[in-house]
Backbone as a ProteinNet text record, in pm:
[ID]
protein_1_A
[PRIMARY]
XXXXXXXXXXXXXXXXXXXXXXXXXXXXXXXXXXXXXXXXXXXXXXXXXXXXXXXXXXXXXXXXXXXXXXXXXXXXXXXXXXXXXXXXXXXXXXXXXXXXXXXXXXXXXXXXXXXXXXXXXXXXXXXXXXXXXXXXXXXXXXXXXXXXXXXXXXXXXXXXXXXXXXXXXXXXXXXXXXXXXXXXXXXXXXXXXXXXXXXXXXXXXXXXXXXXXXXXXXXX
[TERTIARY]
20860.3	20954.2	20958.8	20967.9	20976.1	21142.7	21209.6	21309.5	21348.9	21439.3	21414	21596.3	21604.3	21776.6	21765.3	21912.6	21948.4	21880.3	21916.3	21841.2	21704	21633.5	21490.5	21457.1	21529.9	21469.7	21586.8	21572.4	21625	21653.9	21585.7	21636.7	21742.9	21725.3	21846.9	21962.2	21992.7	22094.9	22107.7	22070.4	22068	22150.2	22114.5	22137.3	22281.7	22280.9	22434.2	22556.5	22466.3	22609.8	22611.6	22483.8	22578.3	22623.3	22573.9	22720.8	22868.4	22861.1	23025	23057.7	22970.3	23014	23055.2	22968	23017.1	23165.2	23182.2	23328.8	23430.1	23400.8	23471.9	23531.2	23445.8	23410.2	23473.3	23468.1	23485	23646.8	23725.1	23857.7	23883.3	24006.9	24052.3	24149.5	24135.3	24219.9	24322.1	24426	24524	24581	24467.5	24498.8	24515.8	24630.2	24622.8	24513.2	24516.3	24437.3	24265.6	24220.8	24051.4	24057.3	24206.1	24188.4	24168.1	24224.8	24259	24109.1	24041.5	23871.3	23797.5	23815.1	23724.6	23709.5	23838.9	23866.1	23808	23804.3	23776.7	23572.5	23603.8	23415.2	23372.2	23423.7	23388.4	23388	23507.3	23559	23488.9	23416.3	23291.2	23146.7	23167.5	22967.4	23012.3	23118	23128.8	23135.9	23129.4	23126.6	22997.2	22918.1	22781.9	22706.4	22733	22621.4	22704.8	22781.3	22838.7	22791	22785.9	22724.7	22577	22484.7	22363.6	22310.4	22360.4	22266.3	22150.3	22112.5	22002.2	21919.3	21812.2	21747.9	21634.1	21610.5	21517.7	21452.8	21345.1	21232.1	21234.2	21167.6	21139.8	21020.2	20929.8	20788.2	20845.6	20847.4	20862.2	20814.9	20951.9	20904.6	20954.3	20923.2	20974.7	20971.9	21029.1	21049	21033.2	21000.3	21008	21051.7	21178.3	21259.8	21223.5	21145.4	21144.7	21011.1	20950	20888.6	20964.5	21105.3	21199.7	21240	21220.8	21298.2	21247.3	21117.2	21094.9	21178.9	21178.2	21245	21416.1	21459.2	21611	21645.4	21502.9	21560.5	21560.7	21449.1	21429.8	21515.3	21564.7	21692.9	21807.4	21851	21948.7	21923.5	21788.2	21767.5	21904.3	21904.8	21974.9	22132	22202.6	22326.1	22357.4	22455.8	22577.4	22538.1	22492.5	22429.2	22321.6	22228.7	22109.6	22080.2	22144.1	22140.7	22108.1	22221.5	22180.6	22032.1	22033.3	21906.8	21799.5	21776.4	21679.2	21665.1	21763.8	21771.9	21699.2	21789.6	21751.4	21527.9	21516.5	21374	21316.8	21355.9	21286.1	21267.1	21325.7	21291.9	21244	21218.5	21250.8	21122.4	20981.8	20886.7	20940.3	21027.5	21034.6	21164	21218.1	21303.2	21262.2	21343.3	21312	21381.7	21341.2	21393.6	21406.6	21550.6	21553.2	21647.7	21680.6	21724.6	21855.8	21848.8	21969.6	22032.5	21892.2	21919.3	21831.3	21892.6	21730.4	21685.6	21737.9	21695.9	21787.9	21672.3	21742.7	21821.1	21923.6	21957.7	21871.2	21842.5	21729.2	21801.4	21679.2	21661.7	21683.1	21721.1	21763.8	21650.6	21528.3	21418.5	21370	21348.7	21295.5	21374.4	21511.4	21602	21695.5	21678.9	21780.7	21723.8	21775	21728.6	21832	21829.6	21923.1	21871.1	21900.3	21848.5	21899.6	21969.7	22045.4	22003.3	22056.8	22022.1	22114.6	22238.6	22294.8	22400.8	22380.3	22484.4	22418.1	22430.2	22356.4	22274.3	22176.3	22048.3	21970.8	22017.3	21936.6	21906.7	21800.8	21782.7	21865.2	21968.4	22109.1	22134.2	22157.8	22215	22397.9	22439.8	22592.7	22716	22792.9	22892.9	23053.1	23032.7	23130	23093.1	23022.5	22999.6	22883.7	22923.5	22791.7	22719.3	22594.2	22605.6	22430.9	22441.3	22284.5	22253.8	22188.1	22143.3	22104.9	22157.6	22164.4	22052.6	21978.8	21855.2	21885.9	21930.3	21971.7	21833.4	21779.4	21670.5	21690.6	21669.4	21751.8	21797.6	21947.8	21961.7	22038.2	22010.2	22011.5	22171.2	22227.2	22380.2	22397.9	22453	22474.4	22613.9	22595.9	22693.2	22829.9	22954.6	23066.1	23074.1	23127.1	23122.9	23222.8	23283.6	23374.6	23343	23426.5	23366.1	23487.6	23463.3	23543.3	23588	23758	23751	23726.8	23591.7	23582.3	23586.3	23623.5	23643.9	23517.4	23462.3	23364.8	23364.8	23279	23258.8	23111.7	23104.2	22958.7	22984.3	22868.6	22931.9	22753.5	22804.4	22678.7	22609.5	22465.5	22403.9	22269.9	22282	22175.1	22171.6	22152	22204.9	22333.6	22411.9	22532.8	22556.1	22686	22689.2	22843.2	22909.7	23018.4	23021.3	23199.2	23209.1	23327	23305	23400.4	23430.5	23340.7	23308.5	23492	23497.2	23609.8	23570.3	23577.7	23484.7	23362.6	23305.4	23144.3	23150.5	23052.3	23080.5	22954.8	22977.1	22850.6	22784	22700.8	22697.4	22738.9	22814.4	22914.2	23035.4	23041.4	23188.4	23192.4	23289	23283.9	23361	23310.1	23410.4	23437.4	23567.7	23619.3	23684	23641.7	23621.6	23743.8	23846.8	23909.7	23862.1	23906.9	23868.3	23908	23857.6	23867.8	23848.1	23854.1	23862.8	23753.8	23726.1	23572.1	23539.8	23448.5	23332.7	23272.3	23176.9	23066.2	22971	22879.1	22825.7	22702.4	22744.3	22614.3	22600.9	22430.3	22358.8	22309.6	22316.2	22228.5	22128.7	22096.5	21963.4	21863.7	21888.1	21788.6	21722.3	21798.5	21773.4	21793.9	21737.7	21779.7	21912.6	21959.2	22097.1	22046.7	22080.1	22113.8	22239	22269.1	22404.7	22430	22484.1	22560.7	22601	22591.5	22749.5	22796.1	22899	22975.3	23068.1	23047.8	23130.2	23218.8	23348.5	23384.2	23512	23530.1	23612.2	23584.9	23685.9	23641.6	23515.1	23478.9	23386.8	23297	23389.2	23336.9	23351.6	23411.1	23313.2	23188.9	23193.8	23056.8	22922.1	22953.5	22867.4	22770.2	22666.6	22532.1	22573.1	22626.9	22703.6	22521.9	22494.4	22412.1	22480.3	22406.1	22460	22419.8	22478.2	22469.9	22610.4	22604.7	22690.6	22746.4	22875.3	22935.3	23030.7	22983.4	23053.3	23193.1	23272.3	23383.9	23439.6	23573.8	23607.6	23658.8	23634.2	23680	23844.8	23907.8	24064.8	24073.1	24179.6	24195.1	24246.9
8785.2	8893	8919.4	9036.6	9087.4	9101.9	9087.6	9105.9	9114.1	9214.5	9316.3	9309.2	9452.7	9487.3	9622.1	9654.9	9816.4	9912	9876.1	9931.8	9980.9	9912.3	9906.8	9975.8	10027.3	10100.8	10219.2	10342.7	10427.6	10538.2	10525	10558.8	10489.7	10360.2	10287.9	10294.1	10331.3	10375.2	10495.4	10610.3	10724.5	10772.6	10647.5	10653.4	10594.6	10494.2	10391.3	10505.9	10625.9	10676	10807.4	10805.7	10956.4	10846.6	10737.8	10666.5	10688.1	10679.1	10709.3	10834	10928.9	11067.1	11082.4	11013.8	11054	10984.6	10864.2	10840.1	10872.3	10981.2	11038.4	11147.4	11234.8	11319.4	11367.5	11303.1	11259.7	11276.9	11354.6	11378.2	11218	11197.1	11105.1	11094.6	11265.2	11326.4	11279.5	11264.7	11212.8	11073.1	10979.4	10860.4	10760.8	10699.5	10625.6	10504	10456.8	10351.9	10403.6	10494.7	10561.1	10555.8	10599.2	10638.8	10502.7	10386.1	10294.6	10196.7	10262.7	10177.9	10269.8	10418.4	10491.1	10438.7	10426.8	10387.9	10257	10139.9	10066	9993.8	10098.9	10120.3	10166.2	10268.2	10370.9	10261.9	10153.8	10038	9973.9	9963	9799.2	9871.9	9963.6	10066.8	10050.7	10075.5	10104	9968.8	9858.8	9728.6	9701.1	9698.7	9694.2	9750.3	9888.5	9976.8	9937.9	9878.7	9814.9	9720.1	9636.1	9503.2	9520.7	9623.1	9619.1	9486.8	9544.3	9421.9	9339.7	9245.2	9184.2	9278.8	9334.9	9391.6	9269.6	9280.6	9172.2	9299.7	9291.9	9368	9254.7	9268.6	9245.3	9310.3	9263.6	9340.5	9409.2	9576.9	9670.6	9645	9704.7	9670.6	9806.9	9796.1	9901.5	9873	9944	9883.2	10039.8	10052.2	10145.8	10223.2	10260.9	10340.9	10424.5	10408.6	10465.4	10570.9	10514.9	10667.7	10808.8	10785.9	10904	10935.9	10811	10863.4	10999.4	11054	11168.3	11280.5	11293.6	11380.2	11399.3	11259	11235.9	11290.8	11278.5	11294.2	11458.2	11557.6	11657.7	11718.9	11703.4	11717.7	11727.3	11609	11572.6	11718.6	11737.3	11853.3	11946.5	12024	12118.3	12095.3	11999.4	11971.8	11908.7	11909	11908.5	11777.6	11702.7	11554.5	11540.6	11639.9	11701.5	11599.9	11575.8	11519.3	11378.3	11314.6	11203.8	11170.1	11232.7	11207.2	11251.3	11349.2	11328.1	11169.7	11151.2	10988.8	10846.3	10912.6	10844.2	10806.3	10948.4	10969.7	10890.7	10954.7	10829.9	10674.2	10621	10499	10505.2	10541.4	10509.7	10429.8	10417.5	10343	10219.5	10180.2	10018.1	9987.7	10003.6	9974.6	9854.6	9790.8	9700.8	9716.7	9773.3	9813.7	9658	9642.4	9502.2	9511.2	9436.4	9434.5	9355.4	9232.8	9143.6	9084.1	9033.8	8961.2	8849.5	8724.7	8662.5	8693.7	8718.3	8825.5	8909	9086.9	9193.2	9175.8	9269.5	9279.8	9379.1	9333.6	9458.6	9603.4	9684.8	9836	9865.2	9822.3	9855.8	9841.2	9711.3	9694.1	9848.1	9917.7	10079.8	10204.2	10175.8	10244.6	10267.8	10130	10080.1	10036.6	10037.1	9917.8	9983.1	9903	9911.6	9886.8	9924.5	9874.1	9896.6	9756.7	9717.2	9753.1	9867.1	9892.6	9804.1	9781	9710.2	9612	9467.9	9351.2	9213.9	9117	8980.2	8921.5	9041.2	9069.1	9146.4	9231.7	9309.4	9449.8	9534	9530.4	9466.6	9583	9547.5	9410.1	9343.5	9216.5	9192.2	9153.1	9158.8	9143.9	9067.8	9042.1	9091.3	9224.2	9338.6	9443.2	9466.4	9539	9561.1	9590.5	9609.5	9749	9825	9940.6	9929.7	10065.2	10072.1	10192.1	10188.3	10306.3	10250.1	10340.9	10282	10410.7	10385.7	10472.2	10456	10547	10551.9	10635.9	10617.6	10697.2	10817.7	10876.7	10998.7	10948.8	10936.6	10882.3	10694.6	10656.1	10505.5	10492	10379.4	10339	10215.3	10208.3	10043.1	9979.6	9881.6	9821.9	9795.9	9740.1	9765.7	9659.5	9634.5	9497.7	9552.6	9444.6	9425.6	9365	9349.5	9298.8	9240.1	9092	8977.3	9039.8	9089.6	9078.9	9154	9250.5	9326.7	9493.3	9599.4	9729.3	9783.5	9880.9	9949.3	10062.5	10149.4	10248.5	10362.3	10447.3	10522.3	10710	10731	10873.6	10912.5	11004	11091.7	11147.9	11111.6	11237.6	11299.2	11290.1	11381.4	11351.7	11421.8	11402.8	11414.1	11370.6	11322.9	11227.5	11119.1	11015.4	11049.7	10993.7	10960.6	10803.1	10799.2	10632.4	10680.2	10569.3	10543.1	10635.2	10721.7	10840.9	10939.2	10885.5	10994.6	11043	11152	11291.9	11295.7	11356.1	11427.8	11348	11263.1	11289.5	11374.5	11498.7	11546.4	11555.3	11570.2	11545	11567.9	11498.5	11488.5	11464.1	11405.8	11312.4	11192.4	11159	10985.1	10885.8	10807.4	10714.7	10588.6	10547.1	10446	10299	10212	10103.5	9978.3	10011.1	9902.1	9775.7	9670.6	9476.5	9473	9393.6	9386.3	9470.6	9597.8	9711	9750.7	9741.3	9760.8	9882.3	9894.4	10041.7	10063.1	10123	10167.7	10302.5	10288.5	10407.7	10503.4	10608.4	10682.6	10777.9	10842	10899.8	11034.6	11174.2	11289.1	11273.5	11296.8	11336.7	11359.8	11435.7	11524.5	11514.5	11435.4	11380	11275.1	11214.8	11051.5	11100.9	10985	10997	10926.9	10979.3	10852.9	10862.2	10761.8	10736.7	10628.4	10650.2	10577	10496.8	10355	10268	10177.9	10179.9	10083.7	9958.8	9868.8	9695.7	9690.7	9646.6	9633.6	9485.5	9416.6	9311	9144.9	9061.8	8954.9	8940.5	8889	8907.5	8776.5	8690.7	8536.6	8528.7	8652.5	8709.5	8773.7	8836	8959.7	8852.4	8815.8	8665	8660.1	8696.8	8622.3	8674.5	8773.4	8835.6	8930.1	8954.9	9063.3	9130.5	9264.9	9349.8	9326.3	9208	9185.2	9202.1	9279.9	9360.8	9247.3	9138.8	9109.3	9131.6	9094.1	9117.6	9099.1	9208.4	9136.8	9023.3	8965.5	8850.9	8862.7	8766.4	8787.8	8766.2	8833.8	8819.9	8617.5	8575.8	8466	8468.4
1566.1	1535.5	1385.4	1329.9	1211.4	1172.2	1044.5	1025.4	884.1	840.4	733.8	711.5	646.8	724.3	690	745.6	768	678.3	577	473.5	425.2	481.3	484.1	604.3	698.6	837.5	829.7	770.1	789.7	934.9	992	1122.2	1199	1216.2	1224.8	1185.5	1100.8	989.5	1057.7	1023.1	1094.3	1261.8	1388.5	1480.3	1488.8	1421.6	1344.1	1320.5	1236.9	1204.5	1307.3	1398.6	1495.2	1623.4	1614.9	1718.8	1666.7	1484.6	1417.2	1463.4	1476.3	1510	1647.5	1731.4	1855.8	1870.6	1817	1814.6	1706.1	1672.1	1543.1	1596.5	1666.4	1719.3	1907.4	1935.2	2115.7	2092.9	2184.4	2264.6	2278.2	2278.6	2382.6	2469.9	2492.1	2633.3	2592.9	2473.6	2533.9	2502.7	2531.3	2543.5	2464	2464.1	2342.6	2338.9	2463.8	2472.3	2421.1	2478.6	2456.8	2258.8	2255.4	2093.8	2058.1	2043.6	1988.1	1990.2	2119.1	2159.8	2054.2	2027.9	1943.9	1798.8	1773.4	1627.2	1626.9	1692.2	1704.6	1656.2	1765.6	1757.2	1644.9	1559.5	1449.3	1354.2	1309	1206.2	1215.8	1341.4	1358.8	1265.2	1337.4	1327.4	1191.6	1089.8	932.5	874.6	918.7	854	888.7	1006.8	1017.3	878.8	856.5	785.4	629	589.5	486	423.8	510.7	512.2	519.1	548.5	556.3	603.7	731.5	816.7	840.2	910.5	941.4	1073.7	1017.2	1168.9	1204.7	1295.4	1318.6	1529	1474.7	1595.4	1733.1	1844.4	1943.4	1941.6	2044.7	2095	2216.5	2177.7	2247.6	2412.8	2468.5	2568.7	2685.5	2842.6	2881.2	3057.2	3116.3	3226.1	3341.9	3471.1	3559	3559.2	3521.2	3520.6	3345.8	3277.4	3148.1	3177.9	3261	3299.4	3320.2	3338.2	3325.9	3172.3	3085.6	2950.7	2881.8	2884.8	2819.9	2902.3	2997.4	3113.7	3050.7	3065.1	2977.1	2829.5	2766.8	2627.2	2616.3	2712	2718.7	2732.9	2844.9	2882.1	2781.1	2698.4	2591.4	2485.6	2477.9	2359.7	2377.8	2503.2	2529.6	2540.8	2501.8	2518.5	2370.4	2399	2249.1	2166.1	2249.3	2160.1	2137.7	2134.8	2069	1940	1799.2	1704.9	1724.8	1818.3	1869.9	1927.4	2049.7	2139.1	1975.1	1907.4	1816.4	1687.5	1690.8	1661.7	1727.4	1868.2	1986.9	1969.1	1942.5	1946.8	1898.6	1776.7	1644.5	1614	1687.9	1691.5	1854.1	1964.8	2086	2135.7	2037.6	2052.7	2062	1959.4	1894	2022.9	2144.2	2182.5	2267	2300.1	2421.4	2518.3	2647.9	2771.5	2832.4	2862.2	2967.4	3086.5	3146.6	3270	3267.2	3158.7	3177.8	3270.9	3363.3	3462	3487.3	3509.4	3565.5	3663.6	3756.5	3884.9	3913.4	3881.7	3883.6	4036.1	4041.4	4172.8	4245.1	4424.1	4508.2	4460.9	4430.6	4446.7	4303.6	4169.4	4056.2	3959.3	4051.4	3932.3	3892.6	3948.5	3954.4	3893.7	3883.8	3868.8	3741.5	3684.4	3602.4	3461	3340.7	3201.9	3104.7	3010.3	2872.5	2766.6	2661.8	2572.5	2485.7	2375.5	2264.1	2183.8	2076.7	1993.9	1822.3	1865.9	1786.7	1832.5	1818.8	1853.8	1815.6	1923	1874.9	1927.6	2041.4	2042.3	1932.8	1851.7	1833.7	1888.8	1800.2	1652	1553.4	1539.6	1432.4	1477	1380.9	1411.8	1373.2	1487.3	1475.6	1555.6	1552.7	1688.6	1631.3	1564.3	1521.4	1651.7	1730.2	1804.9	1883.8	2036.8	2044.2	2110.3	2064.2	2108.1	2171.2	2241.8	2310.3	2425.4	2468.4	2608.5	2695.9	2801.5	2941.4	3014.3	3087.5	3129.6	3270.1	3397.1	3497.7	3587.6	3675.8	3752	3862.3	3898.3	3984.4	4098.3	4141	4260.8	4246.6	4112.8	4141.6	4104.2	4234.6	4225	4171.7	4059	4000.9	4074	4127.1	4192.8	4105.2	4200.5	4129.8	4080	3953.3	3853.7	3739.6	3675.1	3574.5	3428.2	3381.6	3234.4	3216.8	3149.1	3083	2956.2	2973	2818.9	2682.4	2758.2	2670.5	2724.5	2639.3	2637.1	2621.9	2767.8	2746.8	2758.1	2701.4	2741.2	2719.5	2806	2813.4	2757.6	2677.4	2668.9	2674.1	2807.5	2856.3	2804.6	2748.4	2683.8	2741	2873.6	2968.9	3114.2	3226.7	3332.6	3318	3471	3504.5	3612.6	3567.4	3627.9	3722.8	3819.6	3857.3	3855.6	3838.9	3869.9	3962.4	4049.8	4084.5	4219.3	4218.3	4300.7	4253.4	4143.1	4087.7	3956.5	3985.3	3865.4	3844	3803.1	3718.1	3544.3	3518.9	3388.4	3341.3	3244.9	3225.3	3051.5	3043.4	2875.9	2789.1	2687.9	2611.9	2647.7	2741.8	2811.3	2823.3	2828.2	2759.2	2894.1	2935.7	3039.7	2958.8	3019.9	2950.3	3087.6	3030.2	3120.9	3059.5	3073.1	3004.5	3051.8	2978.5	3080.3	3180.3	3261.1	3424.5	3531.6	3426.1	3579.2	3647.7	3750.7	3833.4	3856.8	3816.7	3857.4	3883.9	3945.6	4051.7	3997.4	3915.6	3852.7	4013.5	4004	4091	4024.9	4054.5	3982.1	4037.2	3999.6	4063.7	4098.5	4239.9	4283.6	4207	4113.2	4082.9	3930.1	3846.7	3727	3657.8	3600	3556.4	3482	3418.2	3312.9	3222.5	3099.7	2985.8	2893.1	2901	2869.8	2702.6	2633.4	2510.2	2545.1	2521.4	2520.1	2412.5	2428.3	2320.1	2411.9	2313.5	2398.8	2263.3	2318	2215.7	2248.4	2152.3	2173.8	2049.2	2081.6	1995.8	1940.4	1791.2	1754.8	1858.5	1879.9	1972.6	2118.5	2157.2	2286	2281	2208.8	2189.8	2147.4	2104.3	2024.2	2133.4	2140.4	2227.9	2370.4	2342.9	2532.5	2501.2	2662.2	2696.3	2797.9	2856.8	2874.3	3017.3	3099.8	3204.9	3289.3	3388.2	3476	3552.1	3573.8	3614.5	3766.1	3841.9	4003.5	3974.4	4047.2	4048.4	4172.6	4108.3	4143.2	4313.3	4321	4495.3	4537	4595.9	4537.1	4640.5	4582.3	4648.5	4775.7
[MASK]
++++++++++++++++++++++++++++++++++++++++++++++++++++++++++++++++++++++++++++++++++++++++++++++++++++++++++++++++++++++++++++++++++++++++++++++++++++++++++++++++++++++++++++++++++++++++++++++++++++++++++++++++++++++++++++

């Protein structure tokens, strides 16, 4: 692995701060709670690019479902996060598509991957936050699962997803996943999704967390 920092890879930097925008930027309907995760996220991404981080590479990698990413990003051109997805672009060779599972769950190897763009995997190195893309295939349902602890959330930037089989989210809309609460992502027929996300929580949760989807608990 090669490893440098922020500074020295300007695209990185670049993508760093239209994640600040999209949470600078993004409604929060309202809510105090969405506001309080935005700001949140925006304060981490600005101590990251402060601190001029440690980047450190992986050998690019990519998985089934990224045969849709040109389709996705094409897509992204024409919608409001355009700036982004051209970010998105620019590095999108050097990514590492993974699964975050030791064994994927059936039907998702084809369907599904992520890929960390900033936390304590990598690239960005850092357990102030963690951010990345989620690459969805036309049709594919991620099972319902929760998160320990930490505050997530996805903001659409091609295709459209439902959770929960309550609402459309469509590009440039943001879902918000407080801790514990379980969700169920499904996907249009007809076009992959790709989606933003941000984790956000203790710096010693986030610590060496991957972006592995958690079942929820079975009630007692």
């Amino acid at each position: 692995m090669s490893e440098t920092t922020l500074a020295e890879i300007p695209d990185l930097g670049y993508l760093l701060r239209e994640y600040y925008e999209l949470y600078r930027h993004m409604s929060s309907g309202g809510s105090d709670k969405i506001r309080a995760h935005q700001r949140g996220v925006r304060e981490a991404i600005s101590r990251v690019l402060k601190s001029n981080a440690t980047v450190r590479f992986g050998e690019p990698a990519q998985k089934p479902v990224t045969a849709h990413l040109k389709r996705a990003l094409d897509e992204g051109r024409q919608e409001r996060t355009a700036t982004f997805i051209r970010a998105v672009e620019s590095i999108s060779a050097q990514l590492v598509w993974q699964y975050g599972y030791e064994k994927i769950p059936k039907g998702l190897e084809k369907t599904f991957a992520y890929a960390e763009v900033c936390g304590p995997n990598g690239p960005v190195l850092t357990n102030e936050v963690i951010l990345g893309l989620v690459l969805f295939a036309p049709g594919c349902t991620y099972p319902a699962h929760a998160h320990d602890r930490i505050s997530e959330s996805y903001i659409c930037l091609s295709g459209s997803v439902s959770e929960n089989h309550q609402g459309v989210y469509a590009p440039g809309s943001m879902i918000f996943n407080p801790p514990e609460h379980t969700h169920r992502i499904t996907v249009s027929k007809t076009e992959p999704a790709l989606l933003a996300y941000a984790w956000s929580g203790p710096p010693e949760l986030l610590a060496n967390q991957k972006m592995v989807f958690s079942r929820p608990r079975k009630k007692a």
